[in-house]
N, C-alpha and C positions, 0 to 999 in steps of 0.2 A: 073458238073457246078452248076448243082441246087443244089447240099449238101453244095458246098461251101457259097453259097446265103444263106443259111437260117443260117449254122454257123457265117458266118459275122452277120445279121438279128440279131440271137441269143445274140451274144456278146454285139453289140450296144443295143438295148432293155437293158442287165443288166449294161452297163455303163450309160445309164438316170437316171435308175431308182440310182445307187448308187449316181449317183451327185444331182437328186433332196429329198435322205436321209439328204445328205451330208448338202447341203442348207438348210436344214430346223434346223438342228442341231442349237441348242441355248447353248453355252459353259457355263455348270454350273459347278462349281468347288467343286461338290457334290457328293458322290458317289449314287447307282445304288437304294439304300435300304431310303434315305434321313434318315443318321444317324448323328444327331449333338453333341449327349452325350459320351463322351467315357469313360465307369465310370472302368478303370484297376484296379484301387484300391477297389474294390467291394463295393464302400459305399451307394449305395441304392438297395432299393429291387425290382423285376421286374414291378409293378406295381406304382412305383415311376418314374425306370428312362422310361414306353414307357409315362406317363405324361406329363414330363417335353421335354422329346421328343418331344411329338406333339406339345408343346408348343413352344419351338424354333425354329420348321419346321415353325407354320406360321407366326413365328413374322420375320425368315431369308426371305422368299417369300414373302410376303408383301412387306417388305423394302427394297428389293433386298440385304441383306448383312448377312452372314452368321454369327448367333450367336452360340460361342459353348463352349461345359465344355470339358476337362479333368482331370482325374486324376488320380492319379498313388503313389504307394507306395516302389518305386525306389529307394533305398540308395542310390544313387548315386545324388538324384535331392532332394538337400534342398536351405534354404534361399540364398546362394550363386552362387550356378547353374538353379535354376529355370527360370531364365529371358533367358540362351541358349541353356538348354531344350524345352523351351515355342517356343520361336521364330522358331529354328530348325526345331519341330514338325511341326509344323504349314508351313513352306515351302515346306517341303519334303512332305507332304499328299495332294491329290487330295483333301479329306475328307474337309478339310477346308477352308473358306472363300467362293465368291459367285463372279461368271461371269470370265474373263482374268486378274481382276485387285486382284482378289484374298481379296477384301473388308470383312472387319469383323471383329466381336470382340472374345475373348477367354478369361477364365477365368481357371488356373490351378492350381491345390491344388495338395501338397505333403504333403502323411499321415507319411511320415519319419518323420519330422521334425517338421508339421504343419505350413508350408510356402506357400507360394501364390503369382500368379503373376497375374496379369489382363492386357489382350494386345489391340491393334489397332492396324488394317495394312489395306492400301490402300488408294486411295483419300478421299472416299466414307466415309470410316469406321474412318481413322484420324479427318475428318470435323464432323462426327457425337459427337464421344468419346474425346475431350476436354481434357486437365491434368484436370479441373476441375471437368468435369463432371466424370472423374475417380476415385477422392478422393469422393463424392459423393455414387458413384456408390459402391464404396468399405464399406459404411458407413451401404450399406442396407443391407447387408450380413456376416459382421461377426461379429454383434452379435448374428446371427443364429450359426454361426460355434463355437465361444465359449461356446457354452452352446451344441456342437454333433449334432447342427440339420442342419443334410444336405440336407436333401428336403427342409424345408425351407428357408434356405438361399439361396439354386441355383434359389427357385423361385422366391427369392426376386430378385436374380440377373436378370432371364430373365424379370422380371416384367420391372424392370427400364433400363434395353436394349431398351425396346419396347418403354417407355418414352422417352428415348434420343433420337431416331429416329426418332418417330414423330415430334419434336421441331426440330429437324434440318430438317426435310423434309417441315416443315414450316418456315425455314430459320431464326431458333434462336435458333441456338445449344444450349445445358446449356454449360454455361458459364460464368465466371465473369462478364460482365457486362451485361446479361439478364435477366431478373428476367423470370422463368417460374413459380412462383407461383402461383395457378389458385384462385381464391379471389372470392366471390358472391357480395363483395362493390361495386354497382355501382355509378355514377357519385354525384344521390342526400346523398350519405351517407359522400362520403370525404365533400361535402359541409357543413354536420349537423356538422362534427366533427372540421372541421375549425372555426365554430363559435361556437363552446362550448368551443374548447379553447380559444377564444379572448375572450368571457367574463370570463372563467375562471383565463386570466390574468389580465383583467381590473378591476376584482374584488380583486384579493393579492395586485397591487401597490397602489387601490386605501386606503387597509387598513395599509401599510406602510408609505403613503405620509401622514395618518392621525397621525399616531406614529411620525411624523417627524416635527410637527406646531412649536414647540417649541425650537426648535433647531436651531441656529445660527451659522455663520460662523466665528470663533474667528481670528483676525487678526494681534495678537501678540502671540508671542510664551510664554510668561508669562502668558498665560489667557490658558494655557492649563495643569497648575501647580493649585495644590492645595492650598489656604492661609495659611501661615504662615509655609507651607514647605521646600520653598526653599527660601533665599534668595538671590536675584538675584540685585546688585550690578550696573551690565553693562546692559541694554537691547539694546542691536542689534542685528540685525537679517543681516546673509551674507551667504549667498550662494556660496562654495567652491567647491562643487564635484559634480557631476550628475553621476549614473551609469544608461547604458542603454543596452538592452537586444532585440535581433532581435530572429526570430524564422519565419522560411518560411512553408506556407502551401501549399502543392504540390498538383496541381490540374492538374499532369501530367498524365493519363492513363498507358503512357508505365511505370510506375514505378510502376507495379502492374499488370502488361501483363496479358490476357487471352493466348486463344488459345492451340495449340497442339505442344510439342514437339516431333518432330521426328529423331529417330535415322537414322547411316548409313545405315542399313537394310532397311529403310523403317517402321520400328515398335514403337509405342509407347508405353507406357505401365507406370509400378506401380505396386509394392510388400510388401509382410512382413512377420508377423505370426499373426496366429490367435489364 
């Protein structure tokens, strides 16, 4: 009776303890080693990719969203299949993304072809990564790639990861209509430059209106002929045709969308060669 008693004892003791492992457990969609780089294509050297490593470990834990490279030198994945290689990947592995929603960005290069896709997936990571901030983002990196520099460019890429993220965690994704430019003009400088230009207009019409004393308004259309050039016979003046010309200025937003497109997957993304 008493063996059974402490077997039972036994048992419940390790079912506490595995439910309050269990409970503690925070679902990171990360593997064991926090590996973000996955360089298949051997294009840096060890000393590059644990840098840039560290580098998107804490720019993904910061922001909660998983930033990550692949790439790979796969015949099989050029400018045409890149976009369901990218996304594929990216499903099928724990390795990537961050939390149940699987949030993050990915950047993947095929040395086949020199093709490249740049992804979004999740709420998190679509709200962050913008189509704009994508053409953007794509801007700061491959002019590193066409010139062979792939530490540089990946770290341009994690650089403005970290950029985006920030600005959308302060609730002004880049995007078309947010300017994130950071500026040192404060308030008294747009005022200095508002009135250096009002005088600097005041001072051009005031030397045109001077050019202009002499000039009159002619109120026959013979006084706009030279003497003894034409002779003019009839003088009437009649007004037969008017052509007139509209031309609308659209001060519509939606004719110029920001935002994220998102595919059926879930993914947004952007590609080319570099």
């Amino acid at each position: 009776m008493k063996k059974n008693f402490l077997v039972k004892l036994f048992a419940l003791v390790m079912v506490m303890i595995l439910a309050v492992n269990f409970a503690g457990i925070k679902v990171f969609a990360i593997n064991d080693y926090g590996q973000y780089i996955f360089d298949d294509a051997g294009m840096l050297t060890q000393d590059e990719f644990d840098s840039l490593n560290d580098y998107a470990r804490q720019i993904s834990e910061y922001y909660e969203c998983g930033v990550h490279i692949l790439t790979t030198s796969d015949e099989t994945v050029d400018e045409y299949t890149i976009q369901q290689y990218s996304e594929d990947n990216y499903l099928r592995y724990i390795d990537f993304g961050w939390g149940e929603d699987k949030d993050g960005f990915m950047l993947v290069m095929s040395t086949y072809d020199r093709s490249y896709w740049l992804l979004a997936y999740g709420p998190w990571g679509n709200y962050a990564l913008t189509d704009y901030g994508k053409d953007e983002m794509s801007n700061q990196f491959l002019d590193n790639f066409r010139n062979d520099d792939w530490y540089g460019g990946f770290n341009d890429y994690l650089s403005y990861a970290n950029y985006v993220l920030d600005c959308a965690q302060n609730g002004q994704p880049v995007d078309v209509y947010y300017d994130n430019v950071e500026t040192d003009m404060g308030p008294e400088a747009y005022v200095i430059a508002a009135f250096i230009g009002i005088i600097a207009a005041a001072v051009t019409c005031s030397a045109y209106k001077k050019q202009m004393r002499t000039a009159v308004t002619a109120t026959k259309a013979e006084e706009y002929v030279e003497v003894n050039e034409i002779d003019m016979r009839i003088r009437k003046d009649k007004f037969k045709f008017m052509n007139r010309s509209e031309s609308r200025i659209s001060t519509d937003k939606d004719s110029n969308r920001g935002g994220t497109t998102v595919n059926s997957r879930g993914f947004s993304g952007k590609g080319g060669k570099y």
